[in-house]
C-alpha positions as CSV (number, residue, x, y, z in Angstrom):
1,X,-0.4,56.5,147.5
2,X,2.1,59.3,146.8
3,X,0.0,61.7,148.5
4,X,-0.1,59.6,151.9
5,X,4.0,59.4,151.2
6,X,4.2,62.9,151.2
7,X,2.1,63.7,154.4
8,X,4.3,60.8,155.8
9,X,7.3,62.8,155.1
10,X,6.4,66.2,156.4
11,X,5.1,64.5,159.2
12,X,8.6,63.4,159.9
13,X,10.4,66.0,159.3
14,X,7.6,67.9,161.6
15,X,8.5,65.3,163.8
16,X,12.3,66.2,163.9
17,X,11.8,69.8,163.4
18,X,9.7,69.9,166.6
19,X,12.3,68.0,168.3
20,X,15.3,70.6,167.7
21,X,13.1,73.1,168.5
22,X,12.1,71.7,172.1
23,X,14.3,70.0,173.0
24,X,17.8,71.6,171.6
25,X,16.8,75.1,171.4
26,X,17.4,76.0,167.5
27,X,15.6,78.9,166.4
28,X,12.0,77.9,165.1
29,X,12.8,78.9,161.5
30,X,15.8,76.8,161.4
31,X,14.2,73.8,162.3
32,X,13.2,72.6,159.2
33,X,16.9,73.0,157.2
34,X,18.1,71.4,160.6
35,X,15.7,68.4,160.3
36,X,16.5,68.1,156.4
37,X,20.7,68.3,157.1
38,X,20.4,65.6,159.9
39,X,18.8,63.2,158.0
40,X,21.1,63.3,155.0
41,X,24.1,63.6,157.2
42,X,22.4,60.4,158.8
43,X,22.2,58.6,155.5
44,X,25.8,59.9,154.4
45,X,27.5,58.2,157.0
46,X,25.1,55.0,156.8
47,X,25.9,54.9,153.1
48,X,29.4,54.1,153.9
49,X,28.6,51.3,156.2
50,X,26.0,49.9,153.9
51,X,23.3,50.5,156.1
52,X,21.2,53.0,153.9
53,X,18.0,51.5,153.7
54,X,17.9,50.4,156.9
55,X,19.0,54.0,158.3
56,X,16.4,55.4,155.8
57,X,14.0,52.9,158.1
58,X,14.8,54.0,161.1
59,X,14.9,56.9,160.4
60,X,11.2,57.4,159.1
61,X,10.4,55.4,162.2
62,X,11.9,58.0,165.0
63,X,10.4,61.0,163.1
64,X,7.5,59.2,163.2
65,X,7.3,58.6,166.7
66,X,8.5,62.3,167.2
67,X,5.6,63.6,165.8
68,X,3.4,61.3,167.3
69,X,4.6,62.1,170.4
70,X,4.4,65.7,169.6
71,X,0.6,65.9,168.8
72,X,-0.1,63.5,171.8
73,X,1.6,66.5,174.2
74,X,-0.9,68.8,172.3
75,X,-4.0,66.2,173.4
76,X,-2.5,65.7,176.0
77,X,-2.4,69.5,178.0
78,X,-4.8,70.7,175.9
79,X,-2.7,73.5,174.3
80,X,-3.6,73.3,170.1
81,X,-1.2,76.0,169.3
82,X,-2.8,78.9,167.6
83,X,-1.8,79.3,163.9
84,X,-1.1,82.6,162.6
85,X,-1.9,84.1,159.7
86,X,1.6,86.1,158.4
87,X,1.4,87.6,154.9
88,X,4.4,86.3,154.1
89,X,2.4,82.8,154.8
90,X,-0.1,83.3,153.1
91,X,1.5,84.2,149.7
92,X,3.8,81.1,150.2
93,X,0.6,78.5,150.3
94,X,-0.9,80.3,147.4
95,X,2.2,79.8,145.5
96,X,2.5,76.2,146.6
97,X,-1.2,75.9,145.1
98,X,-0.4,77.7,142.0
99,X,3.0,76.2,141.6
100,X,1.5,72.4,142.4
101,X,-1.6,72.8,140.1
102,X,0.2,73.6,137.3
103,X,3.0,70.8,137.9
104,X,-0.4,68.6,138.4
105,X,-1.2,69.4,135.2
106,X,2.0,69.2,133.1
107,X,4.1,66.8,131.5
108,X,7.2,67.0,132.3
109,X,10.0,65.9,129.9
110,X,13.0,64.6,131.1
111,X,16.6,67.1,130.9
112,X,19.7,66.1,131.0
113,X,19.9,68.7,133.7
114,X,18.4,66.4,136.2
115,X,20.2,63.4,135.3
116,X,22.6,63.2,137.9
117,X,20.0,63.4,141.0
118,X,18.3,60.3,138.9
119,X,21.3,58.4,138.4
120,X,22.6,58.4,141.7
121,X,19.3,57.9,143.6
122,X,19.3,55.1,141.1
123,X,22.4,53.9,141.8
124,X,21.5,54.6,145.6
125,X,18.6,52.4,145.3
126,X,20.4,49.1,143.5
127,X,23.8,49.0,145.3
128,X,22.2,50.3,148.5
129,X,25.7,52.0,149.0
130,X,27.2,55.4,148.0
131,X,29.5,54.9,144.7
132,X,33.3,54.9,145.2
133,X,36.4,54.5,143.3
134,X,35.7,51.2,142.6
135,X,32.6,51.8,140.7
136,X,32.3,51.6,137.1
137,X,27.8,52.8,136.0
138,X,29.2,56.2,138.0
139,X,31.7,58.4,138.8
140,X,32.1,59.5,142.8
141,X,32.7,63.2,142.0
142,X,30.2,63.3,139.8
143,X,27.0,63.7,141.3
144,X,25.1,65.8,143.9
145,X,25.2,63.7,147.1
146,X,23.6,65.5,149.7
147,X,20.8,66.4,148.1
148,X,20.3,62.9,145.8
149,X,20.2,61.4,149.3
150,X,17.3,63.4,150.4
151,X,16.1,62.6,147.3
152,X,16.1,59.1,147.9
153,X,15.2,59.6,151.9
154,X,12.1,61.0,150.2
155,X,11.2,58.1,148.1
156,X,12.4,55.0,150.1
């Protein structure tokens, strides 16, 4: 199940990345932090409204349908897009395999060094809301936002 989660989620952000590469014209290699900084600036602002599951939804959804339509254009005209072979490509999936293998194998133990990403996408998934003043389990300053809501984008 987590592996169909994953390929859901690069699918997605295939999907987006795709999308601002077409259609808005950022550079190929930028597509990806592009795709990554819209969606948490999409949940950021939905946090506040209370609407971050169902952003997190929808958003899943349109990526979804962005890459679908993506590799029906490729069916569609015929075109599979050659992939090419860069060095720096390859050594970058080798690491991946060595670097996921290993963590495949491992246990990890649990650091207080990662605490805040798991309190707030904790926090993020019981309240459904980003903290504020108000709030008394967490401090608003006190946590990594941006990246705990990717976080949580990843495992809504």
């Amino acid at each position: 199940m987590i592996g169909l989660r994953l390929v859901l989620l690069c699918c997605v952000l295939y999907g987006y990345a795709n999308f601002f590469h077409i259609r808005l014209g950022i550079e190929r290699k930028l597509t990806w932090l592009s795709s990554a900084s819209f969606i948490i600036l999409v949940l950021y602002f939905s946090a506040y409204r209370g609407l971050l599951y169902e952003a997190s939804i929808a958003l899943v959804l349109l990526g979804s349908v962005l890459f679908v339509y993506d590799v029906y254009q490729l069916i569609k005209i015929k075109a599979y897009r050659s992939i090419r072979v860069t060095l720096l490509g390859s050594w970058l999936i080798l690491y991946f395999s060595i670097f996921a293998s290993i963590l495949l194998q491992v246990h990890l133990d649990h650091y207080d060094n990662y605490s805040h990403w798991a309190l707030i996408v904790k926090f993020l998934y019981t309240e459904g809301h980003l903290p504020d003043v108000g709030d008394t389990i967490i401090s608003y300053t006190s946590y990594p936002m941006g990246s705990s809501l990717f976080i949580y984008f990843g495992t809504v």
